[in-house]
C-alpha positions as CSV (number, residue, x, y, z in Angstrom):
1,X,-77.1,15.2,33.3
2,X,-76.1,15.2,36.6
3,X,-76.1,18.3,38.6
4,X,-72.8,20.1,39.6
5,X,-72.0,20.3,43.0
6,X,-72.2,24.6,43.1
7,X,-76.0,23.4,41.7
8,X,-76.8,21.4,44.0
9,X,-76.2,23.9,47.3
10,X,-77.9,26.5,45.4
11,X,-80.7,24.8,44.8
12,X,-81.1,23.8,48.6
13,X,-80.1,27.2,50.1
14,X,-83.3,28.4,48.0
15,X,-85.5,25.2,49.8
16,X,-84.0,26.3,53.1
17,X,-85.1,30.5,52.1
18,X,-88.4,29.1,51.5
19,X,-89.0,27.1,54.8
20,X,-87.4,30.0,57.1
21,X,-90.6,31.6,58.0
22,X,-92.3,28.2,58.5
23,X,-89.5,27.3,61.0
24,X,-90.2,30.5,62.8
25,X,-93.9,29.7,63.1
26,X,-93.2,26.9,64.4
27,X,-92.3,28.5,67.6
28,X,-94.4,31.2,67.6
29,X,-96.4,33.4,64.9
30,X,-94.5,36.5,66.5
31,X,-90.9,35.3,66.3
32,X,-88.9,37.7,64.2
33,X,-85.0,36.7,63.2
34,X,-82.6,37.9,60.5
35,X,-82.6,35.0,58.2
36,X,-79.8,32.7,58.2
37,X,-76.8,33.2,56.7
38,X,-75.6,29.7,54.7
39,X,-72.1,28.7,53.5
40,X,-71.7,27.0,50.1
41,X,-68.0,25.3,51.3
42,X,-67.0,23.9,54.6
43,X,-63.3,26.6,54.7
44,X,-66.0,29.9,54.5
45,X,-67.7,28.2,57.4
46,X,-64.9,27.2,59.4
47,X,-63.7,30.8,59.2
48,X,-67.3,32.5,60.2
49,X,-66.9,30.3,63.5
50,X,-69.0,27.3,62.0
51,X,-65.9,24.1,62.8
52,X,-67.8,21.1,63.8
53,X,-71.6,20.7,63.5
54,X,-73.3,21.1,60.5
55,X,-75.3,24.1,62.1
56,X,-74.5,27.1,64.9
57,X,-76.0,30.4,66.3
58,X,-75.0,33.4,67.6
59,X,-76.7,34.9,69.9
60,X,-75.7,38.7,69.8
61,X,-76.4,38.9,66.2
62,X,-79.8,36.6,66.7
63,X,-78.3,34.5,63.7
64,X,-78.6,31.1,62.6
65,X,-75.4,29.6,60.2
66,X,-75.3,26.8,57.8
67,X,-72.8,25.0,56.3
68,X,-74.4,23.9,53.4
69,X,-71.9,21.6,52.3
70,X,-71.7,19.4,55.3
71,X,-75.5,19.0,55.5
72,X,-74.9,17.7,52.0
73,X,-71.9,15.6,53.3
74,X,-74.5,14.0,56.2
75,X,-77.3,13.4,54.0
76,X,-79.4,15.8,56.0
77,X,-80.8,17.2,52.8
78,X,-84.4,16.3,53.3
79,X,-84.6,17.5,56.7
80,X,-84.7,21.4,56.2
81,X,-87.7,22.4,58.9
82,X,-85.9,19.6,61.9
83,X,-82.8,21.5,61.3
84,X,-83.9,25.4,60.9
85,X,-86.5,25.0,63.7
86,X,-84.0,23.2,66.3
87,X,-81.5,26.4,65.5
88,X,-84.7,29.1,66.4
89,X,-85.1,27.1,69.1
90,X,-81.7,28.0,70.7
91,X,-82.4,31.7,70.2
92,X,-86.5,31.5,71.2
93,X,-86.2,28.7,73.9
94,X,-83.1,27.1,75.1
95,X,-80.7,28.9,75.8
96,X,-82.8,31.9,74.7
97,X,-80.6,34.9,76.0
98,X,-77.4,35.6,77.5
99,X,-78.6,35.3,80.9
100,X,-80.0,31.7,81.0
101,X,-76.8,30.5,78.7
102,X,-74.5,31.8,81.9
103,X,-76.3,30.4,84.6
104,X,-76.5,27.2,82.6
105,X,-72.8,26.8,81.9
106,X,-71.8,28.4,85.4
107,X,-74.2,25.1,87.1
108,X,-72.3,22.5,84.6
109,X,-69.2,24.0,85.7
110,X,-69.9,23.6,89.3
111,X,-71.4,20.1,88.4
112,X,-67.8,18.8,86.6
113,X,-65.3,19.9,89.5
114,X,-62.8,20.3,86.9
115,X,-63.1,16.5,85.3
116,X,-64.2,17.8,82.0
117,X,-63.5,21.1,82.0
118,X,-63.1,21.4,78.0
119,X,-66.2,19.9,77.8
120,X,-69.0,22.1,79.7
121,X,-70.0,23.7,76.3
122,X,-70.5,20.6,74.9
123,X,-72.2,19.5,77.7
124,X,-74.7,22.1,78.0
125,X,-75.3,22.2,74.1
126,X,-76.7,18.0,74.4
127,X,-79.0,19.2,77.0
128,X,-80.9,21.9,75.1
129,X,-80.7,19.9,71.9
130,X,-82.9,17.3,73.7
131,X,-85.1,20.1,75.3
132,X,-85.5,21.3,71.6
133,X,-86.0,18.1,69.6
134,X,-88.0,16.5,72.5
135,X,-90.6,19.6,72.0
136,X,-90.0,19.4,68.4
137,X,-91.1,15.6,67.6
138,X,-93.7,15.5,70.3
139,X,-95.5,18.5,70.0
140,X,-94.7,19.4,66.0
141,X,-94.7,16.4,64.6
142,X,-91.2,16.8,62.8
143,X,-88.6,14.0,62.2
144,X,-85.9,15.0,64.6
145,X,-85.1,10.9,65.4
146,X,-84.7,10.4,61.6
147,X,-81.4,12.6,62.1
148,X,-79.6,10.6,64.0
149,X,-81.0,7.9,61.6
150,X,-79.0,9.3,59.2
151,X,-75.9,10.4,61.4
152,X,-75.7,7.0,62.4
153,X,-74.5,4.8,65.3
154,X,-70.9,4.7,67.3
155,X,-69.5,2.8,69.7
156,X,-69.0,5.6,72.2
157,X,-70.5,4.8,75.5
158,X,-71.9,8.9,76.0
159,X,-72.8,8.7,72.5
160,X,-75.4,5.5,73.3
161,X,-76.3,6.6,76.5
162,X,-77.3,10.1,75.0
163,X,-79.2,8.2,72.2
164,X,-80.7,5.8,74.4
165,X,-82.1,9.0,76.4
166,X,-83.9,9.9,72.9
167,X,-85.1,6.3,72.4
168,X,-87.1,6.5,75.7
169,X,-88.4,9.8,75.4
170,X,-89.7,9.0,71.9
171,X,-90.9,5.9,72.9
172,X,-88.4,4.1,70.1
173,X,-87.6,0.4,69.6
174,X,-84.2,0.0,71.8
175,X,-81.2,-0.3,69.3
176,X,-83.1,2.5,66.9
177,X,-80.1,5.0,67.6
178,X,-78.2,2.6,69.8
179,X,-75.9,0.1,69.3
180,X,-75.0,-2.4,72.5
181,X,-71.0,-1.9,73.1
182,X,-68.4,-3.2,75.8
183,X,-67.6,-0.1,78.3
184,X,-67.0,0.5,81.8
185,X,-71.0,0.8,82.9
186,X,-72.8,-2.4,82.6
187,X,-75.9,-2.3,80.4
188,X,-78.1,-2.2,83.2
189,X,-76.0,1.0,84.4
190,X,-76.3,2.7,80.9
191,X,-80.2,1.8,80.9
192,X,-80.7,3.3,84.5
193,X,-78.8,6.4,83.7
194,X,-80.8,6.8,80.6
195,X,-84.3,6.6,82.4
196,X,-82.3,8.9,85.0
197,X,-82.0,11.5,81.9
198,X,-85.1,11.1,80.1
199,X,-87.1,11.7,83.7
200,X,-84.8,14.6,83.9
201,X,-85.5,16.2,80.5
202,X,-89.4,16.0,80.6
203,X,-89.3,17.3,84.6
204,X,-87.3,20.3,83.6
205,X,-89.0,21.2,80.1
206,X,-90.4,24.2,82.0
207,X,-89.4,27.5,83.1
208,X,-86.8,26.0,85.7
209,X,-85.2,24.2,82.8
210,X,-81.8,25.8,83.9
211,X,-82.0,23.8,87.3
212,X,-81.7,20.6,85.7
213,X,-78.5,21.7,84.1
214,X,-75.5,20.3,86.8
215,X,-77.7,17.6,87.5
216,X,-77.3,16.3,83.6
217,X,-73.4,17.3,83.8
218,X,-73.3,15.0,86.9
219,X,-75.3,12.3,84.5
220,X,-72.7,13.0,81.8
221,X,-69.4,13.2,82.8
222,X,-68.6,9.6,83.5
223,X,-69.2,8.7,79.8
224,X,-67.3,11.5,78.5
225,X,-64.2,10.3,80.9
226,X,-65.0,7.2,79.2
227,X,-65.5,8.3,75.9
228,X,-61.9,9.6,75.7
229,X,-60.4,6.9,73.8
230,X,-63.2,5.9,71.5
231,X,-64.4,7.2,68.3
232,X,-67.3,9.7,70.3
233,X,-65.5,12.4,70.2
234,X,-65.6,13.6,67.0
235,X,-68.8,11.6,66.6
236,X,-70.6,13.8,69.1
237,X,-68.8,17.0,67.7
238,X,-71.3,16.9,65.0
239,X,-74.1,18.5,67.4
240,X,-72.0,21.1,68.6
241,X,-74.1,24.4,67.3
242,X,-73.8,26.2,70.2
243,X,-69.9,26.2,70.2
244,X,-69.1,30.4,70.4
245,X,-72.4,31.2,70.5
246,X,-72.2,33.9,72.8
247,X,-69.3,35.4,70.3
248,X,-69.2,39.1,70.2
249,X,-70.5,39.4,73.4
250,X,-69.1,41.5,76.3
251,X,-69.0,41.1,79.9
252,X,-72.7,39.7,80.6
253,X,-73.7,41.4,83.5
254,X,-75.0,39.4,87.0
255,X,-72.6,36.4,86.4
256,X,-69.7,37.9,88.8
257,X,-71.9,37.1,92.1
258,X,-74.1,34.1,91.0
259,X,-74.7,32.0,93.8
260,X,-75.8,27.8,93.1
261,X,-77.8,25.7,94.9
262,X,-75.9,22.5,96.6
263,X,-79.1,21.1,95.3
264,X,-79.1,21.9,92.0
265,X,-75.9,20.5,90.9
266,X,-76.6,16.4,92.5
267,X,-77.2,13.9,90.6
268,X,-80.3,12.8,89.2
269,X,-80.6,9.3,91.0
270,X,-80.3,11.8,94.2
271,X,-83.1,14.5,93.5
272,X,-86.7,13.8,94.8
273,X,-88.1,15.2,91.8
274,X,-86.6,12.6,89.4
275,X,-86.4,9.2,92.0
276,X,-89.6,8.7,94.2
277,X,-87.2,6.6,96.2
278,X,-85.4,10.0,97.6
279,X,-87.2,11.5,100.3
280,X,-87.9,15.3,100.1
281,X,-88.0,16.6,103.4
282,X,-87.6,20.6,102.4
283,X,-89.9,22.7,100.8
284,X,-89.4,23.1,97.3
285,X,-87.9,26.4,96.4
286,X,-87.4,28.5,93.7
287,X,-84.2,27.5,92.3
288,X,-83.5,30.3,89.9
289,X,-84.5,32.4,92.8
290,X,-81.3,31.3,94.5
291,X,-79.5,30.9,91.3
292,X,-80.0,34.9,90.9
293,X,-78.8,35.5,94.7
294,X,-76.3,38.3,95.2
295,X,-73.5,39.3,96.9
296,X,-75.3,42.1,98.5
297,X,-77.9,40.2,99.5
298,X,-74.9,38.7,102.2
299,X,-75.1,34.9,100.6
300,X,-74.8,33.1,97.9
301,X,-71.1,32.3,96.1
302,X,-69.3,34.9,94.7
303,X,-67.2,33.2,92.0
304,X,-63.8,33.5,91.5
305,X,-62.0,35.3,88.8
306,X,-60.6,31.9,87.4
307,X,-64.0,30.0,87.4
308,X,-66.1,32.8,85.6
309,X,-62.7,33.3,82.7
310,X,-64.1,29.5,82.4
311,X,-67.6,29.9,82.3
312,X,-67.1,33.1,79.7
313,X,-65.0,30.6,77.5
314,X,-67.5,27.8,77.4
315,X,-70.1,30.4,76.1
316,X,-67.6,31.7,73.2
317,X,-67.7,35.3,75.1
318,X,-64.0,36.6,73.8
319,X,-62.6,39.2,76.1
320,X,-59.2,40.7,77.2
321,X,-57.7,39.9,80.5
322,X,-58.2,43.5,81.6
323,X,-61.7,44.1,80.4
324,X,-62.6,40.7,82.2
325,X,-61.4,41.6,85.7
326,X,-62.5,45.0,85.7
327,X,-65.8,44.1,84.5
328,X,-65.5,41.5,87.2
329,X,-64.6,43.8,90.1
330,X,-67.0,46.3,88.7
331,X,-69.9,44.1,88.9
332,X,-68.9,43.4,92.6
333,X,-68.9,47.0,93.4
334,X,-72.0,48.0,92.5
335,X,-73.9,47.3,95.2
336,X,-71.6,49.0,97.7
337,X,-71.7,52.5,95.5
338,X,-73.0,55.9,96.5
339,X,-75.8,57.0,94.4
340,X,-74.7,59.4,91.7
341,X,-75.3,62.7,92.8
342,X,-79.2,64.4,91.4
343,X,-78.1,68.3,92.5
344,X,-75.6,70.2,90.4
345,X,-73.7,72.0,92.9
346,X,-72.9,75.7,91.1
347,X,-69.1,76.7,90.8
348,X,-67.2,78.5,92.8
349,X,-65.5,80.1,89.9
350,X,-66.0,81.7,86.1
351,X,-63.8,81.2,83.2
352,X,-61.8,84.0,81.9
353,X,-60.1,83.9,78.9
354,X,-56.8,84.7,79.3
355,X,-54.5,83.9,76.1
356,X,-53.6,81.5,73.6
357,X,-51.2,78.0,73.3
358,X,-50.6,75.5,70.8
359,X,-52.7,72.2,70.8
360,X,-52.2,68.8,70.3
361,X,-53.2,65.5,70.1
362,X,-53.7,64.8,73.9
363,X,-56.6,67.9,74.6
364,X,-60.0,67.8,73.4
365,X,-61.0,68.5,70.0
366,X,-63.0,70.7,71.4
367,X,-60.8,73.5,72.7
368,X,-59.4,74.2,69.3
369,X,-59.7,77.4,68.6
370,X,-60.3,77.4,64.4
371,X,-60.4,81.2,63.7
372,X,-57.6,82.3,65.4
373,X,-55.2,79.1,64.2
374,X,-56.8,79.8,60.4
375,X,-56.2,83.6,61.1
376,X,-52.1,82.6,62.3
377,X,-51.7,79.7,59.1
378,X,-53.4,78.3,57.0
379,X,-51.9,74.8,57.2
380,X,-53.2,73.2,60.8
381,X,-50.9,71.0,62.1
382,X,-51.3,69.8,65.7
383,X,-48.3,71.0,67.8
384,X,-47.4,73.9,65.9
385,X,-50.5,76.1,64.3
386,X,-53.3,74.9,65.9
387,X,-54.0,76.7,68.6
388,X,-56.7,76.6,71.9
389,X,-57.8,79.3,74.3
390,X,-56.3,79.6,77.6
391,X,-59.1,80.2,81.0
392,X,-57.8,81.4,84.1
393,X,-60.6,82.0,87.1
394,X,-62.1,84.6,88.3
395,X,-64.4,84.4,91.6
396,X,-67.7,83.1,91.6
397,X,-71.3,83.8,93.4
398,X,-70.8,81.0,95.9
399,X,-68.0,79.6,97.9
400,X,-67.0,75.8,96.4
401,X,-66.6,72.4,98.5
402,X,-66.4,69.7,96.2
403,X,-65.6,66.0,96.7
404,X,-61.8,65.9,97.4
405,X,-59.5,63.6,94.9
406,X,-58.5,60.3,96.3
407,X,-55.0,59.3,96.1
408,X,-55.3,55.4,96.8
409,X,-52.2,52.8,97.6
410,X,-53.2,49.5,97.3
411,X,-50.2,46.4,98.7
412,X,-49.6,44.0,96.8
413,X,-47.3,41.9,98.1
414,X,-46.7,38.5,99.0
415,X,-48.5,38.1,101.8
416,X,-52.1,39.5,99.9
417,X,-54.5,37.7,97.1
418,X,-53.9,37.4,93.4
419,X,-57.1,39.7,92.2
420,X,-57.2,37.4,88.7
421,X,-57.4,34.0,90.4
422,X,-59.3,34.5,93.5
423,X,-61.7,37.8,95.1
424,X,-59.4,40.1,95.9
425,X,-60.8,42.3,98.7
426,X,-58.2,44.9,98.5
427,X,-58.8,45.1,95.1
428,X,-62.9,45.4,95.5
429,X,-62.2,48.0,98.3
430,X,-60.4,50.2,96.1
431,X,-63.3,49.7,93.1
432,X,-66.0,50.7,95.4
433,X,-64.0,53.8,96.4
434,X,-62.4,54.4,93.4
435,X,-66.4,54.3,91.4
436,X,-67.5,56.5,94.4
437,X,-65.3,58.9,94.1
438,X,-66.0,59.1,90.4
439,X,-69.6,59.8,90.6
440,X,-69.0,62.3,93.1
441,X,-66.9,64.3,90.5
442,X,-63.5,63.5,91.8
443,X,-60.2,62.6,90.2
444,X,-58.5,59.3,91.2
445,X,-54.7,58.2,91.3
446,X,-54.0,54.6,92.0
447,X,-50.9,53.0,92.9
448,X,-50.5,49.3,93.1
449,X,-46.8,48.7,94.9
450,X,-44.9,45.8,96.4
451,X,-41.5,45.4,96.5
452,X,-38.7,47.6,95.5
453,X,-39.1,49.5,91.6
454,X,-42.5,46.9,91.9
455,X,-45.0,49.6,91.8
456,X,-48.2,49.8,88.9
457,X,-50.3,53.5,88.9
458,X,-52.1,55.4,86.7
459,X,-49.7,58.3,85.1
460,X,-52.0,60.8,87.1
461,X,-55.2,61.6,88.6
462,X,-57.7,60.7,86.1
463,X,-61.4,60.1,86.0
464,X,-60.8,57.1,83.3
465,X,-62.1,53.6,84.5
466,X,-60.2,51.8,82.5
467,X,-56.7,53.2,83.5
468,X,-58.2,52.9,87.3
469,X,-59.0,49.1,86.7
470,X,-56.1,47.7,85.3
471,X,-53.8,48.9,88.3
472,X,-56.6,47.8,90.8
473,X,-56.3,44.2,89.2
474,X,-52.4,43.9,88.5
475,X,-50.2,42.0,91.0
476,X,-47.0,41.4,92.1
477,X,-46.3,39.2,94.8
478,X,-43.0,40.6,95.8
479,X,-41.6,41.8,98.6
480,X,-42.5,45.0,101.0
481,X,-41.6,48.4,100.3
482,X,-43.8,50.9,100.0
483,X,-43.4,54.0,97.2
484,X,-42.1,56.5,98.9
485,X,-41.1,58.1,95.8
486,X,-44.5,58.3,94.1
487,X,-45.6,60.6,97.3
488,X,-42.4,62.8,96.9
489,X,-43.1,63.1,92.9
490,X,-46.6,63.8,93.9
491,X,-47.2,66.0,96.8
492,X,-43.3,67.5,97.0
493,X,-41.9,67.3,93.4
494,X,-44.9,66.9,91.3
495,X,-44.0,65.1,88.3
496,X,-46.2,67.7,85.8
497,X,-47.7,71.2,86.7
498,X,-51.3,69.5,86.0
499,X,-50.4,67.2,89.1
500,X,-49.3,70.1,91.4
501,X,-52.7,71.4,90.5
502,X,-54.8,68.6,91.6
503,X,-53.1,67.9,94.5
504,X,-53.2,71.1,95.9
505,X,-54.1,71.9,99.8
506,X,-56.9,69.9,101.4
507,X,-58.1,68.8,97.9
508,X,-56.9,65.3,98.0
509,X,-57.8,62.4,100.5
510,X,-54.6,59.8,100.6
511,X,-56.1,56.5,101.1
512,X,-53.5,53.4,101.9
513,X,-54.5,49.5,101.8
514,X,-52.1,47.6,103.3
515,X,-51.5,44.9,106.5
516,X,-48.1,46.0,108.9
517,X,-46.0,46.3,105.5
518,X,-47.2,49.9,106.0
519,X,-44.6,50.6,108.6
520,X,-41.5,50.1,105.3
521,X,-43.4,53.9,104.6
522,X,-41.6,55.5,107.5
523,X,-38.2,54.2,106.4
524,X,-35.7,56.6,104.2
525,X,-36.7,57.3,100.7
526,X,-34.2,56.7,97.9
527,X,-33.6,60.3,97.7
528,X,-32.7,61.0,101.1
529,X,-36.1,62.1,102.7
530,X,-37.0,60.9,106.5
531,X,-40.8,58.8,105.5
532,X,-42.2,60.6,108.6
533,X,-41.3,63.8,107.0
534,X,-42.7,63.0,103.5
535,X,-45.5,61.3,105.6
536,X,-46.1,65.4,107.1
537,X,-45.5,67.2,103.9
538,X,-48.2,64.3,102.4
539,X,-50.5,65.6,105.6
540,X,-50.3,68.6,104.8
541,X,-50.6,68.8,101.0
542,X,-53.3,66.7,100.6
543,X,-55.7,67.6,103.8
544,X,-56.4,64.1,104.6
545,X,-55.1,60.8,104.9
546,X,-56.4,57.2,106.1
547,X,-54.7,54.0,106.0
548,X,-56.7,51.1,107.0
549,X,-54.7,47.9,108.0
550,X,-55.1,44.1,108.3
551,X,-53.5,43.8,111.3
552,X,-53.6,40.9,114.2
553,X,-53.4,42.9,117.3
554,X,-54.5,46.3,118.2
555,X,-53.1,49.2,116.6
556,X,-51.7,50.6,119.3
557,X,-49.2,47.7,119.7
558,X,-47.5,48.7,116.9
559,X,-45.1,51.8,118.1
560,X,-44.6,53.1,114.4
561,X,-48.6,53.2,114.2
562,X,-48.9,55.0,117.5
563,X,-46.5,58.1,116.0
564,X,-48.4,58.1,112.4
565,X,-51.6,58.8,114.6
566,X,-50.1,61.2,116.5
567,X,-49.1,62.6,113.1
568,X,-52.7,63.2,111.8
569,X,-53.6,59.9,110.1
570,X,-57.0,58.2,110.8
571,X,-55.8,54.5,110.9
572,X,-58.3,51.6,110.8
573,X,-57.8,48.2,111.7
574,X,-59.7,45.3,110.3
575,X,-59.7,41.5,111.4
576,X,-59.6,39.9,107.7
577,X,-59.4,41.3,104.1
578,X,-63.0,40.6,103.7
579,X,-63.9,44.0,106.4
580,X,-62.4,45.5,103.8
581,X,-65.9,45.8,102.0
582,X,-67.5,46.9,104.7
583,X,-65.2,49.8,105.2
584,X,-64.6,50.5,101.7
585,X,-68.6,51.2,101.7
586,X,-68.6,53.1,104.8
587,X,-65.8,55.7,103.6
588,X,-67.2,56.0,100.3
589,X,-70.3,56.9,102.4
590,X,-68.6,59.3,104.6
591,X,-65.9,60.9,102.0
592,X,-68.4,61.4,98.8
593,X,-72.2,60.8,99.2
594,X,-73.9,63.6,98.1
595,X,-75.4,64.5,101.3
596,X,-72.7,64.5,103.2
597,X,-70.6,66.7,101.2
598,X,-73.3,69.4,101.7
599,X,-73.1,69.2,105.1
600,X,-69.5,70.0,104.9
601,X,-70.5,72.9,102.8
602,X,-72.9,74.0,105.4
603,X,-70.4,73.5,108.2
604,X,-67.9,75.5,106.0
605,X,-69.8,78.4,105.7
């Protein structure tokens, strides 16, 4: 009796149980991963992430996925080792980790120039499948040619170059995988580029592998341009396993400031490791070495916003917009910070309780008070019965100087950079002051303004990230006009008694980012107030203020900046938006680094 078709998986996931541990020895004796999870019907799979190939990882979870049903659909029954050891081998080998999968895909990225951008995942997932299977046939013996056997041949030119590659590296008959086809590149062309890509693959088997990366997109993307209207497209789809296989992954850290090699991304007729015919006249180098460049180191390429939202795609890392860009400006920052603070500077002050108020849902759990609400009612309900002890202050054994509050106005108008499609510098200045302030203790208030009613801030001054980064990375666009309202709410009328606190006398350092749209600040306010007489009452509220300007001539050809200097502000003037780094790291220096807070404190005393 024949079996049933529920029989039939069964029976093989229990083969493919049996041969896990075999497949894991066959990269090392010391490999240890979950076992794979299978799938008995091609909709389970499709909704666990598994769409096109018969196979996929992820690499957060270190798992390997099988859709049992389209192995049987293939006829890859018989092949249970080829296929479990090719998936360790994207967790053990290629791409390995996190790391080496984002410097992969951000070189094929570079390598395409935007010809085949919705393909650099599939791009980078042929390449480590013949790193993989080339190991696997050569050095283990197992059948990896006899799977494409089975697939069977197309007519798609990047299909038959890709197979012709595996023909020469395993030394097979030529029409084996192949099949000879009219295209666009002569046979001669398709048999040059193949040598090209098998010289490639055995040359960069090593430790460097990521270097040949762009090099084999360059090889590529011709065939997939040509392979658009032909039947290889969802003839190659079956060897996508590394589709989303970085899903469930945050923001991988080091990918924000990645610099590439110009010579890591030509192609492979042009490198002198792969043609004896090109001359190498420079040493050879390192090339993850320069692939793992920073921005603090001063060179390398600091990628865009846009290009690493692409490179994050390609890998299957899913992340909002906000987390993304702060993550992204973050990671920039870093290097520029103050080092968190190692003394803990004693307080000026000792709690004294004082009374009781009713809690709710916006204060820490923690300052419930349960006896006395229990003692009051014995139903707790937020906002009415529960109730949390009141501290007033009474004077301490030393005199306090802490890092004042920053109070930061970022312009975003017209005239400046989108900070989600392009480096923003304004918007990296404020992160590294914003972070540096943080550390030091301090509370931050952001504003992001434009035009008129265009204005993005946190709701106060708050020592939450989050709320910091997602003004520091809006955008407008608009017109000038700068918020005088927010300084009148702020320092004049404070918009809650919290704020009033915060922003009391010489507590708070005003910070404004801007070019000479700074001078709409000294206009009238919508209320009525003279801007030179909010910009006093800001002076003298806060204890500080700085405003540092792109501006084309010297600042004292601009009447308006004269007066505001004369005033009390501290105006700085900067050549292009990129000083804005260096200043932003020289003010976080100067306002909040530990040491030089204490010799305020000295000087206080």
């Amino acid at each position: 009796m024949p079996k049933s078709k529920d029989k039939i998986l069964f029976d093989l996931k229990e083969k493919y149980d049996l041969l896990w541990h075999d497949a894991l020895k066959i990269w090392s004796e010391y490999v240890r991963l979950t076992p794979a999870d299978y799938y008995f019907d091609s909709k389970s799979a499709k909704a666990a992430g598994l769409s096109q190939s018969f196979a996929a990882i992820r690499l957060k979870e270190s798992r390997v996925m099988i859709d049992l049903e389209k192995v049987v659909k293939h006829g890859l029954e018989d092949f249970i080792l080829e296929i479990l050891s090719h998936e360790i081998g994207h967790h053990v080998a290629f791409p390995g980790n996190m790391l080496d999968f984002g410097q992969m895909t951000a070189l094929i990225q570079a390598a395409v120039k935007g010809n085949v951008p919705n393909h650099i995942s599939l791009i980078g997932n042929l390449y480590t499948d013949l790193l993989i299977n080339d190991r696997l046939q050569r050095q283990n013996n197992l059948r990896m040619s006899d799977i494409y056997i089975r697939l069977g041949k197309s007519k798609s030119p990047l299909w038959n170059v890709y197979m012709r590659i595996y023909e020469l590296l395993w030394s097979l008959p030529t029409g084996t995988l192949t099949e000879n086809v009219d295209s666009s590149k002569s046979v001669e062309t398709q048999e040059a580029d193949a040598i090209l890509g098998s010289r490639l693959i055995r040359n960069y088997a090593g430790s460097d592998w990521v270097r040949g990366a762009g090099k084999f997109a360059m090889l590529l993307v011709p065939y997939i341009l040509a392979d658009q209207e032909s039947d290889g497209q969802s003839q190659i789809a079956i060897l996508s396993d590394l589709e989303n296989a970085a899903q469930g992954e945050g923001f991988p850290g080091g990918f924000a400031s990645v610099g590439i090699s110009d010579e890591d991304i030509v192609h492979p007729s042009m490198d002198p490791e792969l043609n004896p015919t090109i001359s190498n006249n420079k040493n050879k180098k390192d090339g993850l070495e320069k692939i793992n460049q920073s921005i603090a180191s001063g060179g390398g390429n600091t990628r865009s916003p846009s290009e690493l939202n692409s490179i994050l795609n390609a890998m299957g890392v899913k992340i909002s917009d906000d987390d993304l860009y702060a993550s992204y400006y973050r990671e920039l920052s870093l290097p520029h910070l103050i080092p968190y603070p190692v003394k803990k500077r004693p307080s000026s002050t000792e709690p004294l309780p004082e009374g009781l108020d009713v809690w709710d849902s916006g204060t820490a759990l923690d300052r419930v008070s349960w006896i006395e609400s229990a003692s009051r009612s014995p139903y707790l309900i937020p906002g009415y019965t529960l109730l949390e002890r009141t501290y007033g202050e009474q004077p301490g054994p030393e005199p306090e100087f802490s890092a004042p509050n920053l109070d930061l106005y970022i312009d975003c108008s017209g005239s400046m950079p989108n900070p989600r499609y392009q480096v923003s510098y304004l918007a990296l200045a404020g992160a590294i002051i914003s972070l540096s302030a943080l550390r030091a203790g301090a509370r931050v208030q952001a504003v992001l303004w434009s035009g008129p009613n265009q204005v993005l801030m946190t709701d106060e001054f708050t020592r939450e990230e989050k709320k910091i980064f997602k003004v520091l990375t809006g955008f407008f666009g608009g017109g000038t006009a700068f918020p005088l309202t927010v300084l009148e709410e702020t320092y004049i009328e404070p918009r809650n008694p919290r704020q009033r606190k915060i922003a009391e006398p010489g507590g708070t350092h005003v910070l404004l980012i801007s070019d000479d749209g700074i001078d709409t600040m000294f206009l009238n306010s919508p209320s009525g107030f003279s801007g030179w007489d909010i910009s006093e009452a800001v002076l003298s509220q806060a204890g500080a203020g700085t405003m540092v300007l792109n501006l084309y001539s010297e600042i004292d050809n601009y009447p308006v900046l004269v007066r505001a200097k004369q005033q009390g502000w501290n105006i700085f003037r900067v050549n292009d938006l990129a000083s804005l780094v260096k200043f932003a790291r020289d003010f976080a220096r100067l306002t909040y680094a530990e040491d030089q807070i204490q010799s305020r404190k000295k000087n206080a005393k």
